[in-house]
C-alpha positions in Angstrom: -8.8 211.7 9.8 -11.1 209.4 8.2 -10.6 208.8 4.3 -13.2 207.5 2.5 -13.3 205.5 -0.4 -12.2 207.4 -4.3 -15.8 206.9 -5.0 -17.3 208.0 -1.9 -15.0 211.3 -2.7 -15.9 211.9 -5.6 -19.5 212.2 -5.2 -19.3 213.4 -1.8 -16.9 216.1 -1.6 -15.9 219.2 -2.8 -13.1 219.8 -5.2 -9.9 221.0 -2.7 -11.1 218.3 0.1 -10.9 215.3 -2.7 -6.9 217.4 -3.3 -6.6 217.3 0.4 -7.9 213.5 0.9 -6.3 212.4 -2.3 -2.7 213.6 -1.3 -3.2 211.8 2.3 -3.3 208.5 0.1 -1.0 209.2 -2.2 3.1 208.9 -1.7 6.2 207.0 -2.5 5.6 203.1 -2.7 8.8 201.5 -3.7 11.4 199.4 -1.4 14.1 201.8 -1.6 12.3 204.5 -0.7 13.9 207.5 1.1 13.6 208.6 4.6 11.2 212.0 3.1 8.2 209.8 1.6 4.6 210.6 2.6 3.6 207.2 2.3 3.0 204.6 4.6 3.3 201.0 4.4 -0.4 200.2 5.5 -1.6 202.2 2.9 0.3 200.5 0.0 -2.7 197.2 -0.7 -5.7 199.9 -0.3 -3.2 201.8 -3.7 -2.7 198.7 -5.7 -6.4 197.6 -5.0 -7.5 200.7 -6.4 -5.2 200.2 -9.7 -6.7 196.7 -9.9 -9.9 197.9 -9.9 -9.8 201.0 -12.1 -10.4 203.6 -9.5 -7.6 205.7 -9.6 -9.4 209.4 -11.0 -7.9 209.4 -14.1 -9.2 206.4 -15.3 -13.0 207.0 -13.9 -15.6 209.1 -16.4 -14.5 212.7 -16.7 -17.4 214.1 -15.9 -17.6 211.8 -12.8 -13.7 213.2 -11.4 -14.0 216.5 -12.4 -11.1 216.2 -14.9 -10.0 219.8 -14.9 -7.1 218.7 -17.5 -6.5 216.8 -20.6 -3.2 215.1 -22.1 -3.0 213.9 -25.7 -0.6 211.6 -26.7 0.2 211.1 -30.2 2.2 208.6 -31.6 3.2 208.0 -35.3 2.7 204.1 -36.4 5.5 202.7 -37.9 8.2 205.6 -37.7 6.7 206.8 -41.0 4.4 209.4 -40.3 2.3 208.1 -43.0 -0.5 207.3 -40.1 -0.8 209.1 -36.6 -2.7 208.0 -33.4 -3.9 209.9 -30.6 -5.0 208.9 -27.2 -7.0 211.2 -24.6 -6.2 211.1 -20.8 -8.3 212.9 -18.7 -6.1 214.1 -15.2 -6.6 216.7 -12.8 -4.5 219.3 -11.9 -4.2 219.1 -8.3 -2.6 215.5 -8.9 -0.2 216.7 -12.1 1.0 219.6 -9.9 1.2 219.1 -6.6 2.0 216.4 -3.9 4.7 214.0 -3.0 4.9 212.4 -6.9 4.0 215.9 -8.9 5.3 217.2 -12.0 7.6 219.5 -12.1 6.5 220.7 -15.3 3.3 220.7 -14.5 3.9 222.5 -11.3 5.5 225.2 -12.8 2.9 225.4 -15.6 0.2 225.7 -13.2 1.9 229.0 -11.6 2.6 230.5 -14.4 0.9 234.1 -15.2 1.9 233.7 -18.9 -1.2 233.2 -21.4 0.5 229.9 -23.0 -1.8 227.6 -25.1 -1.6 225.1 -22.7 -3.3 227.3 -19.8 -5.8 228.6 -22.4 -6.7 225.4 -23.7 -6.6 223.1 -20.6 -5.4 220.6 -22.9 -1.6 219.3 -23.2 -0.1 217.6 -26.7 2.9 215.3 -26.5 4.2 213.2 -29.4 5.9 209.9 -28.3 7.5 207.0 -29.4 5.6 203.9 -29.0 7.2 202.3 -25.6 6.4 205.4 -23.6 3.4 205.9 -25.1 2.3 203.0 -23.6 4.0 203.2 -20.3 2.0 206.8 -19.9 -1.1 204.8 -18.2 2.2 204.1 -15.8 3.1 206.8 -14.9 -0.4 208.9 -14.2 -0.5 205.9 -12.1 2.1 206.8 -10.0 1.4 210.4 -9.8 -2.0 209.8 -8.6 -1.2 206.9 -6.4 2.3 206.2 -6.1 2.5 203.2 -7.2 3.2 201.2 -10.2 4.6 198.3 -11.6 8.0 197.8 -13.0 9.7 196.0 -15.7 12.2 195.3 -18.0 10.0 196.3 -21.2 9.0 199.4 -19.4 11.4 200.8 -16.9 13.7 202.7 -19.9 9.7 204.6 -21.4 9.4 205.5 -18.0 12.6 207.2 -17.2 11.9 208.8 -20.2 8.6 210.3 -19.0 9.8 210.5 -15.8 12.4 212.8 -16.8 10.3 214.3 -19.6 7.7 216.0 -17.0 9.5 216.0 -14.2 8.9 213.6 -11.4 11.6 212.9 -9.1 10.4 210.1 -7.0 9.3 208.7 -10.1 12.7 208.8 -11.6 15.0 207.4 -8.6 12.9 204.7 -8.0 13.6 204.0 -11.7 17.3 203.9 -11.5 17.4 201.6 -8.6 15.1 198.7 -10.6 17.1 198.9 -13.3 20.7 199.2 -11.6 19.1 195.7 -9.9 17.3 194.5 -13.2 20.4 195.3 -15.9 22.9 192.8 -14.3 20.2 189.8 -15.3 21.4 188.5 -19.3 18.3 188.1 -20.4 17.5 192.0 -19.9 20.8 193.1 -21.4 19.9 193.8 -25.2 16.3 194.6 -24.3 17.8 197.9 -22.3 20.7 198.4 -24.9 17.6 198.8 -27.8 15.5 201.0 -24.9 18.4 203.2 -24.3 19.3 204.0 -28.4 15.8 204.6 -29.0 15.8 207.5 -26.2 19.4 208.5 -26.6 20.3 207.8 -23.0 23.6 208.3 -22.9 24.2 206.9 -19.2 22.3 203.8 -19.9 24.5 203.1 -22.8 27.1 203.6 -21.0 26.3 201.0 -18.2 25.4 198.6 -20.7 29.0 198.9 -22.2 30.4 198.7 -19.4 28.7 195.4 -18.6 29.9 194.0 -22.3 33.2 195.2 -21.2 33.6 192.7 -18.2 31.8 190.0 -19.6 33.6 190.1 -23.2 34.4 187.1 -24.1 31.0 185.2 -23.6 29.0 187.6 -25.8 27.2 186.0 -28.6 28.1 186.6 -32.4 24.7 188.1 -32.4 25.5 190.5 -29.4 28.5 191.5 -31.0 27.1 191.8 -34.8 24.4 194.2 -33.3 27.0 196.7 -32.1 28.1 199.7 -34.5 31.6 200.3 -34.9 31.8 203.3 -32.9 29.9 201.4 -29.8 32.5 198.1 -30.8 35.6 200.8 -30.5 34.0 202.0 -27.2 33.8 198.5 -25.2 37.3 197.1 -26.4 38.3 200.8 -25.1 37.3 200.2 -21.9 39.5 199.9 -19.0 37.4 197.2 -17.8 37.8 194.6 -20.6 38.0 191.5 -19.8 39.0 189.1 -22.7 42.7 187.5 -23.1 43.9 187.9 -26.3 43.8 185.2 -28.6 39.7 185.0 -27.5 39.6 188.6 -28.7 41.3 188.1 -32.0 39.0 185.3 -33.1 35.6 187.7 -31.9 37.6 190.0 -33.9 38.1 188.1 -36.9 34.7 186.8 -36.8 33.1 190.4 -36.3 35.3 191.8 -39.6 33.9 189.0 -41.5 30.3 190.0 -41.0 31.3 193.7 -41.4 34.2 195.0 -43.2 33.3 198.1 -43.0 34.4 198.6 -39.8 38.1 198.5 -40.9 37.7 200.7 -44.1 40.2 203.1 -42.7 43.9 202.0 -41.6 43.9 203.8 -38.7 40.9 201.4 -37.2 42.6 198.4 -38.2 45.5 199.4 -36.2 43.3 200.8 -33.2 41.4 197.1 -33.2 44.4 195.2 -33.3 47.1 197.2 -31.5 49.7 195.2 -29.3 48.2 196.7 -25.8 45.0 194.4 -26.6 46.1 191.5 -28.6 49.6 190.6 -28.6 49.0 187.7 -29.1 46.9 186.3 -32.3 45.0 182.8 -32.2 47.0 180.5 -34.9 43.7 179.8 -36.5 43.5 183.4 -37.5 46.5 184.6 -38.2 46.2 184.3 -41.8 43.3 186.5 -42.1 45.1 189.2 -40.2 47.5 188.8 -42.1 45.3 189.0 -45.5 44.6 192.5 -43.8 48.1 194.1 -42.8 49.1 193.2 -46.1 46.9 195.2 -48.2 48.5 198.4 -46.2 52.0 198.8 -46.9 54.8 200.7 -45.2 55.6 200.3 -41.7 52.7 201.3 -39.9 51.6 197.6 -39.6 54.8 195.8 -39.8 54.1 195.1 -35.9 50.4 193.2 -36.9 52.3 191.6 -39.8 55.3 190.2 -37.6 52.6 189.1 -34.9 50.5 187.4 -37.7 54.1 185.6 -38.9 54.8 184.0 -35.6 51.4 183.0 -35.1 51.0 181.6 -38.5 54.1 179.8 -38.1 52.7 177.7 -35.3 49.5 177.0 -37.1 50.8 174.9 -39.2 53.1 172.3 -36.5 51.1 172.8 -33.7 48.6 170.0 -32.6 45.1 171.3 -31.4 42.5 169.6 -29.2 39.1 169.0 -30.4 36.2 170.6 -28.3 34.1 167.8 -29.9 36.3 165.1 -28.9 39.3 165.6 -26.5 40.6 162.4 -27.4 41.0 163.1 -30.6 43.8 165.5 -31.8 43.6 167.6 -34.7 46.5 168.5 -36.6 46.7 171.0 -39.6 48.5 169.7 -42.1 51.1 172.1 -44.5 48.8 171.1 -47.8 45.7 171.9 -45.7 47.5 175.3 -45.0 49.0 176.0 -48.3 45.5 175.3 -49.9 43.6 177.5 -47.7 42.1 180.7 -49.1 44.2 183.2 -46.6 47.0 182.0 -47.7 46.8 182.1 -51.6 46.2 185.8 -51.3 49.2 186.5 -49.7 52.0 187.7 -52.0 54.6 185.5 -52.8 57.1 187.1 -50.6 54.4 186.9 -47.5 54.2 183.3 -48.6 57.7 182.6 -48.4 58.0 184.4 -44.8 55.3 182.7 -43.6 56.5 179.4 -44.3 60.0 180.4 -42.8 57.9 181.1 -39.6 56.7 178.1 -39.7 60.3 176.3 -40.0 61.3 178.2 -37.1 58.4 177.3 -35.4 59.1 173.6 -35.6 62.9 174.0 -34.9 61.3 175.6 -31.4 59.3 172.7 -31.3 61.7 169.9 -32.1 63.7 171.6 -29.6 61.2 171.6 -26.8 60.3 168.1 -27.7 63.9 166.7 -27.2 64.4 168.1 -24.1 61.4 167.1 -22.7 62.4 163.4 -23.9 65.6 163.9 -22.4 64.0 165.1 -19.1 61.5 161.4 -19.3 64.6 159.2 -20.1 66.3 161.1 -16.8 63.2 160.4 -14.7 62.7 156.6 -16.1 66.4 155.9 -15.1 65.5 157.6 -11.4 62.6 155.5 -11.1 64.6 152.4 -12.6 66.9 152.8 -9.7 64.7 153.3 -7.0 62.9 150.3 -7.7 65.7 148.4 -8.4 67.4 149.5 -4.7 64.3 148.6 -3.2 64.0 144.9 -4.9 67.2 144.5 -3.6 66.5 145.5 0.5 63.6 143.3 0.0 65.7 140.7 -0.7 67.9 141.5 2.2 65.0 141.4 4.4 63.6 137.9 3.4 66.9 136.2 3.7 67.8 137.5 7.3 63.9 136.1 7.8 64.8 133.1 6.9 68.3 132.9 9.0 66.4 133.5 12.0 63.5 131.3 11.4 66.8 128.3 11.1 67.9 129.3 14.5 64.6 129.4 16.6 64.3 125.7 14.9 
């Protein structure tokens, strides 16, 4: 069957042999197509040189395609509603409702024997936001050709649409970009702020899950832009992955920006609960401890006692520098006692801390003694070995020297 050119169609054909000829080009142009596409292969350039050059029907004169259809889009500029814009899109109905890439709206629209407005009219009105909007031009591009482009600062808009009317092929071609394109860092936020503004749940969802397993190397600006219910909902997950003195200083750094998150007890205890961070980074204990304490009773006796220990070692142990490994870095017990954590405590807290802190250097001394003892048992090893093997040196040079006397 010979297919001519769109604008050979057009002009030379009737109405239902440009549907006929039109749906011959048309199909599903994606890599992951199924097995049931229309399309071929071949006819994929011939598509995308008909996009390039503005041929596709829809976006010819109206008069010129025999528009039989028209879609306004309104958008509202600036979320305000103060000022509204409109833009016209002249289609045809043999593309919106039937073929390989149709509408399902559209399709059952079209077959419907109710008077609607829409059927009396000819004219459909959407309001959108502003990404989808713009991603319409997209999508008609799709439907009448099959093909279109994809991207990051798209691909959410057009699931939206694609989901909004109807289009199936449309749609699963979607999901497979962006389960390829979501795993990239850079795309990330950009589909995390695509997926809020269209409420998709199962978008969030992967995103979180992808936060989750790569925990402990988001940014302080990835974490500040999370609310406290999406915050509760990552460090929930069963696929966290952050060891727990990492956690407790993204923690501490997040309350610091946003205390809000902890205005009840019962989220304080949920964020720091032993199953996700027994163990508190020294450098932070303090202000965990600052926390617990304005909650009495025993409900966070376990976060105080953990804060206690850790504090205690804060003050004896020696830390590397990042800056300069050569260099250590020891807090001293002014540098401690000075320290604004630790003058809020009450006096009793004080007191307990600094008994920590004893115990923590008994530990230590202890550790450090028998580790010396362990050196002064391997230097008197080593003294012996070297010493037995000075001596069968010796042996060996003096039975040298007896036989050298006898060959003389």
């Amino acid at each position: 069957v010979h297919i001519p050119k769109m604008n050979e169609v057009v002009i030379e054909a009737q109405p239902c042999e440009v549907a006929l000829q039109v749906f011959r080009l048309g199909g599903f142009d994606y890599d992951d197509a199924s097995s049931d596409s229309s399309s071929s292969s071949s006819s994929s350039p011939e598509r995308k040189r008909m996009r390039s050059e503005n041929k596709v029907l829809w976006r010819l004169d109206p008069i010129e395609s025999f528009s039989d259809w028209t879609i306004i889009v309104t958008l509202e500029d600036g979320g305000d509603g103060s000022s509204a814009m409109e833009e016209t899109y002249h289609v045809h109905k043999n593309y919106l409702g039937a073929g390989s890439n149709r509408s399902e709206y559209f399709h059952a629209l079209f077959r419907t024997k109710n008077q609607v407005e829409e059927l009396l009219t000819s004219v459909s009105k959407i309001r959108l936001q502003r990404s989808a909007a713009a991603a319409m031009k997209d999508m008609l591009d799709f439907v009448y050709t099959g093909y279109c482009q994809f991207c990051t600062e798209n691909a959410v808009a057009l699931r939206f649409l694609a989901h909004y009317f109807g289009i199936p092929t449309l749609h699963s071609a979607l999901k497979k970009f962006i389960q390829r394109d979501l795993f990239y860092a850079t795309t990330v936020e950009a589909y995390l702020s695509e997926a809020r503004a269209y409420h998709d749940k199962k978008l969030i969802d992967q995103v979180f899950s992808i936060y989750a397993r790569y925990f402990k190397w988001l940014s302080d600006t990835q974490i500040k832009s999370l609310s406290a219910e999406e915050f509760i909902m990552i460090v929930s997950s069963n696929e966290l992955n952050c060891d727990s003195a990492t956690y407790s200083i993204m923690l501490s750094e997040r309350l610091r920006k946003r205390p809000e998150d902890i205005r009840s007890l019962e989220k304080l205890l949920f964020l720091t609960r032993d199953e996700i961070m027994p163990n508190i980074c020294p450098s932070v204990s303090l202000f965990f401890l600052k926390l617990a304490s304005k909650h009495k009773g025993e409900r966070c006796a376990s976060l105080r006692q953990r804060c206690l220990v850790s504090s205690g070692q804060c003050i004896w142990k020696t830390f590397k520098s990042d800056a300069n490994p050569q260099k250590n870095c020891a807090l001293s017990i002014d540098d401690f006692s000075q320290s604004k954590e630790f003058q809020a405590l009450t006096n009793a807290e004080k007191v307990n801390t600094l008994q920590w802190s004893l115990i923590g250097c008994s530990e230590s001394i202890i550790k450090l003694h028998s580790r010396i003892k362990s050196l002064e048992i391997e230097r008197a090893v080593l003294a012996r070995r070297i010493s037995s093997e000075l001596d069968d040196a010796h042996s060996y040079a003096d039975s040298d020297d007896d036989d050298m006397g006898s060959i003389s």
